[in-house]
N, C-alpha and C positions, 0 to 999 in steps of 0.2 A: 531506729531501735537500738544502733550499736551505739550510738552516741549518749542513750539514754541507760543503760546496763552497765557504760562505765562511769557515769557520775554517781551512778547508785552504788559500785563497786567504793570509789573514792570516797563517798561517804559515810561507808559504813566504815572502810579503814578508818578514817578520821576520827569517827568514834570512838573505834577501839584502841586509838592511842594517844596518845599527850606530845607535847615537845615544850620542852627544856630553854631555856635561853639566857646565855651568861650576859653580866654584867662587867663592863670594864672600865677601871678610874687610874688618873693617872696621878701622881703624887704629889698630893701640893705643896710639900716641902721641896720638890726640886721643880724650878718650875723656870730655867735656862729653857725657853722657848726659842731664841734664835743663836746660829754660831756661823760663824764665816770660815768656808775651806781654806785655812791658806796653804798656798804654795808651799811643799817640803814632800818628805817619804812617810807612809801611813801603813802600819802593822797595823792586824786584825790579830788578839788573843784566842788561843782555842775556848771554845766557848764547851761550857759543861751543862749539856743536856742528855735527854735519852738519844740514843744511837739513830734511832730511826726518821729523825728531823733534825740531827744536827747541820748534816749539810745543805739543807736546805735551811736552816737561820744562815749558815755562812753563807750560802750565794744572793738571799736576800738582802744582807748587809752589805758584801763588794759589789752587787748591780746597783744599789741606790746609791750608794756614797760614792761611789767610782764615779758617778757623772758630772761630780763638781769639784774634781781632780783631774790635776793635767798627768798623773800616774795614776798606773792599775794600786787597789792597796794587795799587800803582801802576807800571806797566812805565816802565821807564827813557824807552823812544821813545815816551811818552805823557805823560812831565811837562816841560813845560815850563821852558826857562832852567837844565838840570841837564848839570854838565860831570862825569865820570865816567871815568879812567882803562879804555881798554878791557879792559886786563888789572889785575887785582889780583892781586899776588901772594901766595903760602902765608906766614904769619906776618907780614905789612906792620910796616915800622919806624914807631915814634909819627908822623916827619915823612910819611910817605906819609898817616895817618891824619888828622895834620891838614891835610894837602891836599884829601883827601876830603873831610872836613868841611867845609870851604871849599867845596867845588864843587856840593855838596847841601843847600845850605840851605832850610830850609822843610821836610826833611823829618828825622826820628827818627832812626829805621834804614832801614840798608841789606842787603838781601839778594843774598850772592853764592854763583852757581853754575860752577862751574870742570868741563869735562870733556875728558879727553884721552883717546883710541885710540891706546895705543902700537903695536901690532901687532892688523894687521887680512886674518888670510888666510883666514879659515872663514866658509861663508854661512850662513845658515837651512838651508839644504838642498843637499848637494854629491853629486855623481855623477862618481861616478869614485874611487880610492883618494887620502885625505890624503895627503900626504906626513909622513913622522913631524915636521919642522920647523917646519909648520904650526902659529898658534894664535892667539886674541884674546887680547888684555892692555889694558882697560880699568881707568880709574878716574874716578870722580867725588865730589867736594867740595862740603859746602853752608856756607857761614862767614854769618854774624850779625854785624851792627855796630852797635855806638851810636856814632851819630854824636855826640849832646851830651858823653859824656866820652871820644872818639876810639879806644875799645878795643873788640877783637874778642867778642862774648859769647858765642858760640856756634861751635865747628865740626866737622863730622865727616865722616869720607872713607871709603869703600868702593874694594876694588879685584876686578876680575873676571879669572878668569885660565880661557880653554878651551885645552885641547890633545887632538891628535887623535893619539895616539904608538899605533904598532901597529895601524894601522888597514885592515884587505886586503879590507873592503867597496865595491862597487860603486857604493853609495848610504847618503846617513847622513844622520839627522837629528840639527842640531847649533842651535847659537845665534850670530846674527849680533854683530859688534862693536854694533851700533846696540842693538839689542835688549839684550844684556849691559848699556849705557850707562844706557836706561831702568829695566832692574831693580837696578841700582846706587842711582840713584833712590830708588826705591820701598822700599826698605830705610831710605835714612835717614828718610825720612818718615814710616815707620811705627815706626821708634825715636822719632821728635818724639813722634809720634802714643799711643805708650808711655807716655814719661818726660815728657810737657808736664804742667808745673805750672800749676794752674785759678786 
């Protein structure tokens, strides 16, 4: 009887709400699928995102990448005497490159994380009807540098995109921008994680 009182419970929730589900593409303009670790020192850039998942994109990126380094890599606000343009931009011209170089000496590479929330109207969990114009639009970038001959060797970008269109539910479960941000993430890293040459 108890068993039967809660399916009927589960499906009347069911009814009364909807779920959401983002879509994610990675960019076929940059489509370096495989890179080989070599041997040298690996900085990680601060990465700009919202405060409440930052450190957590940084631990996801030094526990993946650290395993095919014979060194831990190094956060930017932990090496000393390193000046680092706060933004790097998509494609950096050679002179940006060799400014960098210049500003990081002492170490290999450099590891950069770019995330942007274009549109941020849908939460983990919303009560009440979407509005059809509602939606997240996420993306996130991971680029690779040698710093010794000042060129990009690596970079791939994912982009997330939820929309709530038609939606006349009370209550929805859907995916936060934040959330979208990290599983963007997790995508490229388990492409490294794929396609890394030993």
């Amino acid at each position: 009887m108890k068993k039967l009182l809660w399916y009927g419970c589960i499906t009347a929730l069911l009814a009364l709400t909807s779920c959401h589900v983002p879509s994610y593409t990675f960019d076929p303009r940059f489509t370096r699928a495989a890179i080989k670790f070599e041997e040298g020192k690996y900085l990680l850039n601060n990465i700009k995102a919202p405060e409440s998942i930052r450190q957590k994109l940084e631990e996801m990126v030094t526990e993946e990448i650290s395993q095919y380094l014979q060194k831990d890599i190094t956060l930017v606000r932990n090496a000393g005497g390193v000046f680092i343009p706060f933004t790097i931009p998509e494609n950096p011209d050679a002179a940006f490159l060799e400014s960098l170089k210049t500003g990081i000496s002492g170490y290999d590479y450099l590891i950069n994380v770019r995330t942007g929330i274009l549109s941020d109207d849908i939460e983990d969990i919303e009560v009440g009807n979407i509005q059809n114009s509602e939606e997240n639009l996420v993306s996130v970038s991971l680029e690779i540098f040698d710093l010794k001959s000042a060129q990009s060797i690596y970079f791939q970008k994912v982009s997330g995109y939820l929309s709530a269109r038609d939606d006349s539910k009370d209550f929805s479960f859907a995916k936060s921008s934040k959330s979208m941000v990290v599983k963007c993430l997790k995508k490229i890293l388990k492409r490294i994680e794929k396609n890394q040459i030993p």
